[in-house]
Each structure stands twice: as C-alpha cells, then as structure tokens.
C-alpha positions in Angstrom: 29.6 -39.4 -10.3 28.0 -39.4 -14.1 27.7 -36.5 -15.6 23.8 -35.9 -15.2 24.3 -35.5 -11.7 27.1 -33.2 -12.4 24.5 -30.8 -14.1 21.4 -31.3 -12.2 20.0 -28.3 -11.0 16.9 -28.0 -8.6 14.0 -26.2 -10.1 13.1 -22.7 -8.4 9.8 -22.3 -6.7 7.6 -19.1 -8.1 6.4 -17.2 -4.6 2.6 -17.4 -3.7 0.5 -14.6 -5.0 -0.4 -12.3 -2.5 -4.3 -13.0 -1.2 -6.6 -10.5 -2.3 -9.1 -8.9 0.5 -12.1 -9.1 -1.9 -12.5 -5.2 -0.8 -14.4 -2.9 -3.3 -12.5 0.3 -4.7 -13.1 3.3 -2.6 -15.1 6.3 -3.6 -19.0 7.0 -4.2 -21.1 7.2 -1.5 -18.7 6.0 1.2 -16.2 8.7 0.1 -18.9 11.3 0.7 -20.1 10.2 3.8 -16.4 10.4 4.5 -15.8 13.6 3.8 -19.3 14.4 5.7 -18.0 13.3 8.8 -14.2 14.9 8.5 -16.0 18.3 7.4 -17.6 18.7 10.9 -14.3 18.2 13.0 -12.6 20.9 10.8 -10.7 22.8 11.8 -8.6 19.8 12.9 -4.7 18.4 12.4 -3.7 16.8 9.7 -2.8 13.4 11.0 0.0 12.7 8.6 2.0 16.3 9.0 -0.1 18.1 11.9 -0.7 20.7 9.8 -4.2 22.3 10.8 -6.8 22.0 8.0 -9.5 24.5 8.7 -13.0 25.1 7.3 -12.3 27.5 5.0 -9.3 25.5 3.2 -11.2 24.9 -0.5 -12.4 20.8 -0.8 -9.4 19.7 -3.2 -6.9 20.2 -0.7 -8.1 17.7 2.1 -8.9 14.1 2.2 -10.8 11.9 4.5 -8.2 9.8 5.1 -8.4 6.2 6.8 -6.6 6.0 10.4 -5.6 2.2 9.5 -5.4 1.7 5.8 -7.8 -0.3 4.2 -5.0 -2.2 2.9 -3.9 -3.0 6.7 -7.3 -4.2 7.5 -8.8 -0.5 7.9 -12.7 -0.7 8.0 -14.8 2.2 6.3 -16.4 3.5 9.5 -16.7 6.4 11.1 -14.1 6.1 13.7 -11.5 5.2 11.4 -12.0 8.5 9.3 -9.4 11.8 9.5 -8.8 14.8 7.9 -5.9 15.0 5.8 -4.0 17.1 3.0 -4.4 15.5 -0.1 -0.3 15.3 -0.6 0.1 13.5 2.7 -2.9 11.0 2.0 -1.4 10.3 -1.6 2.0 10.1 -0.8 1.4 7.5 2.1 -0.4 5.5 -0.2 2.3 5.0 -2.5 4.7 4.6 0.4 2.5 1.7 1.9 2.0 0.2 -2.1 6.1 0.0 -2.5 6.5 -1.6 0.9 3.9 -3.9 -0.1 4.9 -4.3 -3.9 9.1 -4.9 -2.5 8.1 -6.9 0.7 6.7 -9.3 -2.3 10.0 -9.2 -4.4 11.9 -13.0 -3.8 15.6 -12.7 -3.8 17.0 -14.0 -6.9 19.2 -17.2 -7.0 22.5 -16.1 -8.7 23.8 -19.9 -8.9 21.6 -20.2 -11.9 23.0 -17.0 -13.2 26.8 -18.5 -13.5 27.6 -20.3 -16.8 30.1 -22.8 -16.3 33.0 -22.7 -18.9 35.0 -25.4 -20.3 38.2 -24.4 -21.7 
C-alpha cells in the first residue's frame, strides 16, 4: 500500500436543495376572502386548541387558518379555511418550518473531523 492510498479520502456529497412549490406568499385578497368565509362560521373552535373564538373577539386575535398547510400541499380554498387564535396559527407555523428546516439537516461525517497524529 503507497502512501496516497493511505490518505485518500472520498469526497462528501452536498444534499439536494429542497424543491420549491412555486406558490405565491399569502395575504391580499386571498387572506380577505379568508377571513370572509371564517367570519361567518364564528362563533366556532379553534382548531389548533378548541378554544371557542366568537364574533365579538376583536379581528387581531383570530386567523383564518389553512386545515392542511400550504406547505403540505394545502390549497387556498374555501374548504380548507378555519378559524384560529393567532398564537396557535403562528406557533404551528414555526413548528412545521423547524421540522422542515431539521428534517433537511445531513448528519455530519466525523471521520473527516479526526486528524491523524504522527508522533
């Protein structure tokens, strides 16, 4: 065995970006149609905590949140629209962006880390 095979190392592979859907940010009209539709089943559950938001509740407080999250594939219609609190919509959000964000994290290859030492 020579000493360049002694050494030789294989290169690491970079993961695939993730695909992108191609989907549009949401808000404008679609968000107020949204909210349109969610408004007229109030009072209603919240369908994160079950929490009942009712009529009265001021508009900051609720969200027309998507049944199946546009990230999952959701689609902006009507039947895929629910009230909920604006905590519960935000914080799912950022639960479903880490799981997403540390499903794309690649293990790291610690034989590269070692240094090999001569004396």
């Amino acid at each position: 065995m020579n000493q360049d095979e002694l050494f030789y190392m294989e290169p690491l592979e970079r993961p695939a970006k993730p695909e992108r859907t191609g989907k549009h940010a949401w808000g404008g009209r679609a968000s107020h149609n949204a909210r349109k539709h969610c408004r007229a089943m109030l009072p209603a559950p919240c369908m994160s905590c079950g929490g009942i938001i009712s009529p009265e509740d001021p508009e900051s407080s609720w969200h027309a949140g998507h049944i199946q999250d546009r990230a999952q594939g959701g689609a902006d219609s009507v039947i895929n629209y629910a009230p909920e609190h604006a905590h519960c919509n935000m914080s799912n959000g950022g639960k479903l962006g880490a799981a997403i964000t540390n499903g794309a994290k690649v293990a790291v290859d610690w034989t590269r880390e070692r240094t090999l030492k001569w004396w």
